[in-house]
N, C-alpha and C positions, 0 to 999 in steps of 0.2 A: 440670397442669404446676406452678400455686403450689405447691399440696403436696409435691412431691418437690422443693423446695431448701431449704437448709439454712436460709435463712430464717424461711421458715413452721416449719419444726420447733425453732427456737430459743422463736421468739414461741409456740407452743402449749406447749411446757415450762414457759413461766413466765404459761401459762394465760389466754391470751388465746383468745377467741372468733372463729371464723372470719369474721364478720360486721366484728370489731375487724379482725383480720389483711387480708383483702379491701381494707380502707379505707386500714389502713398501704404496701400492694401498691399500690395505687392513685393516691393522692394525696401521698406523701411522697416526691420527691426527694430522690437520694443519693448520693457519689461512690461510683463503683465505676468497674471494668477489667472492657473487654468484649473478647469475639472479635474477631479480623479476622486474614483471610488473610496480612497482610503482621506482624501483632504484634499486643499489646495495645494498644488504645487505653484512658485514663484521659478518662474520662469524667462527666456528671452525668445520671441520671434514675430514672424510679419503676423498681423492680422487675419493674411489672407490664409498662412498656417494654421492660427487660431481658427478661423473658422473650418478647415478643412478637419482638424482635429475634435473639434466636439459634436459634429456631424457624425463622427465615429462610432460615439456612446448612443445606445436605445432609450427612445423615451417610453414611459409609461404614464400611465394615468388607471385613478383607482376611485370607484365610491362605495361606500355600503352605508344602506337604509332600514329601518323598520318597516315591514310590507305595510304593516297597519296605516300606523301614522304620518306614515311619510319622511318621519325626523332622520335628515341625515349625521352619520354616526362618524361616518369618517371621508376624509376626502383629500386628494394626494393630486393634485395637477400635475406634477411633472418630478423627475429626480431629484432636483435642485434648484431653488427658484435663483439664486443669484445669476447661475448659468443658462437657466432652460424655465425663460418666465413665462411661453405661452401654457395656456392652462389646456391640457391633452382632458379633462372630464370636461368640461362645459363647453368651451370656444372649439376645440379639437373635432373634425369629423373625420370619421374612414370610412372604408369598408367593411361591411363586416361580416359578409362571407356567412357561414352555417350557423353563425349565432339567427340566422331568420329564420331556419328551418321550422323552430315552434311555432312561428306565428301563421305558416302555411297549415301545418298539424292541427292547429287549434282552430280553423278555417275548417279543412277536413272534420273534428271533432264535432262543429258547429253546423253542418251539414246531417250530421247522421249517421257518418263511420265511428267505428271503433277501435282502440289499440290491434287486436284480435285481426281485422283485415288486413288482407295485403296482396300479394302478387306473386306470379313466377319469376322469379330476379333474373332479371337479362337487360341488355339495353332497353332505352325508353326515346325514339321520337318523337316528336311533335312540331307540327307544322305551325309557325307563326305569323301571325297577321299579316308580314307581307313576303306571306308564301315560301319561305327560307325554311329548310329540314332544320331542328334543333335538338342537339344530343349530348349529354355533358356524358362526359370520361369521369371513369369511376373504380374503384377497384373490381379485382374479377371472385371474391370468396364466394361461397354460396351460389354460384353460377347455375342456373337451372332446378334450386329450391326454393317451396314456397316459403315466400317472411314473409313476417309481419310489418303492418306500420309501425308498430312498437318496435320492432327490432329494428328499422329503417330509421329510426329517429334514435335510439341505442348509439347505433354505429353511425352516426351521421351519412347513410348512405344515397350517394346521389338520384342514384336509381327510380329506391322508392319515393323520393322526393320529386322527382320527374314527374310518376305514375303521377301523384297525387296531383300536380301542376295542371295533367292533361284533365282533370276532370273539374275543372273550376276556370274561371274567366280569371286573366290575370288584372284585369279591371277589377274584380270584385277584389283579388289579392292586397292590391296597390293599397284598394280603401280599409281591408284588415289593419294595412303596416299604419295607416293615417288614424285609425282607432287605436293604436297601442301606441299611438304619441308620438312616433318618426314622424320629425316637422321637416325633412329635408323634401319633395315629391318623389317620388319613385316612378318611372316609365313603365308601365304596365304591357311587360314583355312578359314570354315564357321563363327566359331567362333571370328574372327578379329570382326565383325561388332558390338561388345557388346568394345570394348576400350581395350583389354587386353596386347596391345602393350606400350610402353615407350614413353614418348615424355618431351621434355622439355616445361616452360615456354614461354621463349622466341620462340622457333620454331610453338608452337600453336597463337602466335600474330601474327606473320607474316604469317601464313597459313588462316588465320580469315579474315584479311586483301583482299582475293579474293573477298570474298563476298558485300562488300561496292563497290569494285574496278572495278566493271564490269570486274569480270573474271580473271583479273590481281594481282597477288601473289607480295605482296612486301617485301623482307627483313628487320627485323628492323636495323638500322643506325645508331651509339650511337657517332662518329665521323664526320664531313662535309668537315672540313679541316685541316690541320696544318700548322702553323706559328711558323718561326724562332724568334728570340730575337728583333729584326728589324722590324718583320711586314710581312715579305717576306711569300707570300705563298709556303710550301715547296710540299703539295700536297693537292688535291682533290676529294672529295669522294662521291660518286652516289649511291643511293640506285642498288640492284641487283633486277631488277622485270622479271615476267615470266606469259603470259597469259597460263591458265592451264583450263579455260574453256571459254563458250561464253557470250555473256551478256545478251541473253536470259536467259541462267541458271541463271547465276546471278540477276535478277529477280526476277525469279520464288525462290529462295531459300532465299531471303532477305522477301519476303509475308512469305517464311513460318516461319524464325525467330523470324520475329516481331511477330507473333503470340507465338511465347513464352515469350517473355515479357507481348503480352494482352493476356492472359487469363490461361498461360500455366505455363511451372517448374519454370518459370524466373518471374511469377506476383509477387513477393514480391517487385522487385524495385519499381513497383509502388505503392504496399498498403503501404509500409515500408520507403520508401524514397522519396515519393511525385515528382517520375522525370516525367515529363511532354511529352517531343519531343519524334521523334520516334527512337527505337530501337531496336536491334536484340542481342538475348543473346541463349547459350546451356548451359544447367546445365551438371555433370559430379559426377559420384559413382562409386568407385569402391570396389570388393571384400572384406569384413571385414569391410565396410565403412575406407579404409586405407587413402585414396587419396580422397577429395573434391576439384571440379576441378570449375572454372564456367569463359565461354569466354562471352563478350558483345562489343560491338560495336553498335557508333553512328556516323553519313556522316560527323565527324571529327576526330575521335578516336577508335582505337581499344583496347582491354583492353582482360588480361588473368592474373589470379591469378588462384594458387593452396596451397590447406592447408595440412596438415599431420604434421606424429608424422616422425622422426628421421629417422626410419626402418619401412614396413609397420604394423610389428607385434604391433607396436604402433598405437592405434586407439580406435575411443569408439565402444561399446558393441552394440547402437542400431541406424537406421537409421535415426531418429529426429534430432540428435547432428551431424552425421557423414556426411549427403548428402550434396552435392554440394549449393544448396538454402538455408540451413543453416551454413554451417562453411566458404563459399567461399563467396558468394553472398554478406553479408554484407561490404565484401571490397570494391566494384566497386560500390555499392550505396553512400557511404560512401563520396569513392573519389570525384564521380561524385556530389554530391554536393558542395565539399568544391571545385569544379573546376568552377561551375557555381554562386558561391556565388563569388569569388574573379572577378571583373571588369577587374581589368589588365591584366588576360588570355583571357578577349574576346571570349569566348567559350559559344554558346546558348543553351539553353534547350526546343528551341523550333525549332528546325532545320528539314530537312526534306532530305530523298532518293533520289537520281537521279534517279526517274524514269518517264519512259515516261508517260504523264497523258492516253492514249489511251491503255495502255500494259494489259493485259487480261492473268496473270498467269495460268488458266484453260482454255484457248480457243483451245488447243487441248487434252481436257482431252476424254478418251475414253466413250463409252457409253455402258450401261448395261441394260439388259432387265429388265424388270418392277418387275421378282419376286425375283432378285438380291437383292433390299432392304427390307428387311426381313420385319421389322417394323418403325414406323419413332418416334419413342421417344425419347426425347431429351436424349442426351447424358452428362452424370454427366463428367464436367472439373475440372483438378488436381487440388491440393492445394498446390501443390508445393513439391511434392514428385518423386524424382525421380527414376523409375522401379530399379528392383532391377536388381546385375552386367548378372546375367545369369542364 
């Protein structure tokens, strides 16, 4: 972290030894203006405090776009740029943990499952390529009743996300996440299906973005045109789109998102921010709770915020603070009502799906013999917690 401010790279131009520099960072007091929520404060101390102090503060990063067109509407690099100039939507990569779950779902969906299938929820093994047992840790609710994919993708539950892992090449997976626009590569392990790959900000809007779109991927757009001094248009600019699946899928996986906003990791928008229309949202956790990820989208907007510390070793201690529905979530509610409160954006909260009123998300769901449902007791839904990274 010395290295990347503008101090160390002054003192090394005029050829000071990092051994000298360390000691300058260290031991020399100095005024400066630091961070704080409410302003700067003007202050006195080492650098090396300085840095150890705004390492403190969490960063974020925010974009939201038009599924459509692409145009993006807003976009938040960082808290404070004078403080915290790397940009956490574009340049920023993390993990991102169950924000990938869709795109394995939509894989499944792509295959010829249906919301409606699912499994007897217990642990899920799987033997990987080079021969290693693979088992993510998962909560224990529902233990020994049949759910759904739909309610597996609800509750972000590892389980059924396993299930669905063991019946697809995670080769075929890898190349899903390379169709929905993740330029990072992804190792084509069992393991990919829990988020442990990289991804930016911005590349998860525009991946999200299929989903509303009937199938159709759309890049976000932050330029339309340029114009000289005169008026003269000098060029023109198009969003980049790409159908990456069908619009049946896209269907079937838009029933299953709204179901995490009603009932699922994502109901806090509603108990918490009174949003009304329909919408589809994934919560996202990863490892150490380092990375709180959470995508939502509404048949106007699509929206991706991620929170974290600086480096992931920065993070809090338990999953209450850390998870996606707590440290991410409150942004997109947040937004979304100062966006429905302002008239002059003309954006409703009461909007709805493009879907066909006839469309029948489980009409080719498979069928199971009669002793397949073990028992039919209701099944306790999350409070918004989402399973742990693996």
């Amino acid at each position: 972290a010395m290295k990347q401010t503008d101090r160390y790279r002054i003192l090394k131009k005029q050829n000071w030894s990092d051994e000298k520099i360390l000691s300058n960072f260290k031991d020399t007091p100095v005024d400066m203006k630091v961070f704080s929520w409410k302003g700067e404060i003007d202050t006195t101390m080492t650098p090396w405090d300085s840095i150890r102090y705004h390492k403190g503060f969490l960063r974020a990063g925010f974009v939201a776009m038009n599924p459509v067109t692409g145009h993006v509407k807003a976009y938040v690099g960082g808290p404070d740029f004078a403080h915290f100039k790397y940009d956490m939507v574009s340049s920023g990569k993390r993990q991102i943990g169950s924000t990938i779950k869709p795109y394995l779902y939509t894989l499944a969906m792509e295959e010829g499952l249906s919301p409606c299938d699912g499994m007897v929820h217990g642990p899920i093994t799987i033997m990987a390529e080079n021969g290693q047992p693979w088992s993510p840790r998962n909560t224990r609710g529902a233990l020994g009743h049949f759910v759904t994919i739909k309610w597996g993708l609800q509750n972000s539950d590892n389980w059924v996300t396993a299930y669905l892992m063991s019946l697809f090449s995670p080769y075929a997976f890898a190349r899903m996440l390379k169709s929905f626009g993740l330029k990072t590569p992804a190792d084509p392990v069992v393991s990919l299906a829990l988020g442990p790959n990289d991804a930016s900000v911005y590349e998860m809007a525009g991946a999200y973005t299929a989903f509303v779109n009937r199938g159709i991927r759309v890049e976000p757009l932050l330029v339309t045109r340029i114009e000289d001094s005169y008026g003269n248009v000098v060029a023109n600019f198009v969003p980049r789109m790409q159908e990456i699946f069908s619009e049946t899928t896209s269907y079937k996986m838009l029933d299953m998102l709204k179901a995490v906003v009603d009932g699922g990791t994502g109901g806090r928008l509603r108990r918490l921010y009174n949003l009304k229309g329909e919408m589809g949202a994934k919560t996202g956790t990863t490892n150490n709770n380092s990375d709180a990820w959470f995508m939502s989208f509404t048949p106007e907007i699509v929206a991706s915020a991620w929170v974290g510390g600086e480096e992931p070793s920065i993070h809090f201690d338990r999953m209450a603070y850390g998870q996606g529905a707590t440290a991410a979530l409150p942004i997109h509610g947040l937004f979304y009502q100062r966006v429905y409160a302002n008239p002059e954006l003309k954006y409703s909260d009461n909007g709805k799906f493009d879907i066909p009123a006839d469309f029948q998300p489980c009409y080719d769901t498979q069928r199971y013999s009669s002793d397949f449902y073990l028992d039919e007791d209701p099944i306790e839904q999350s409070e918004g917690i989402d399973d742990l990274f693996n």
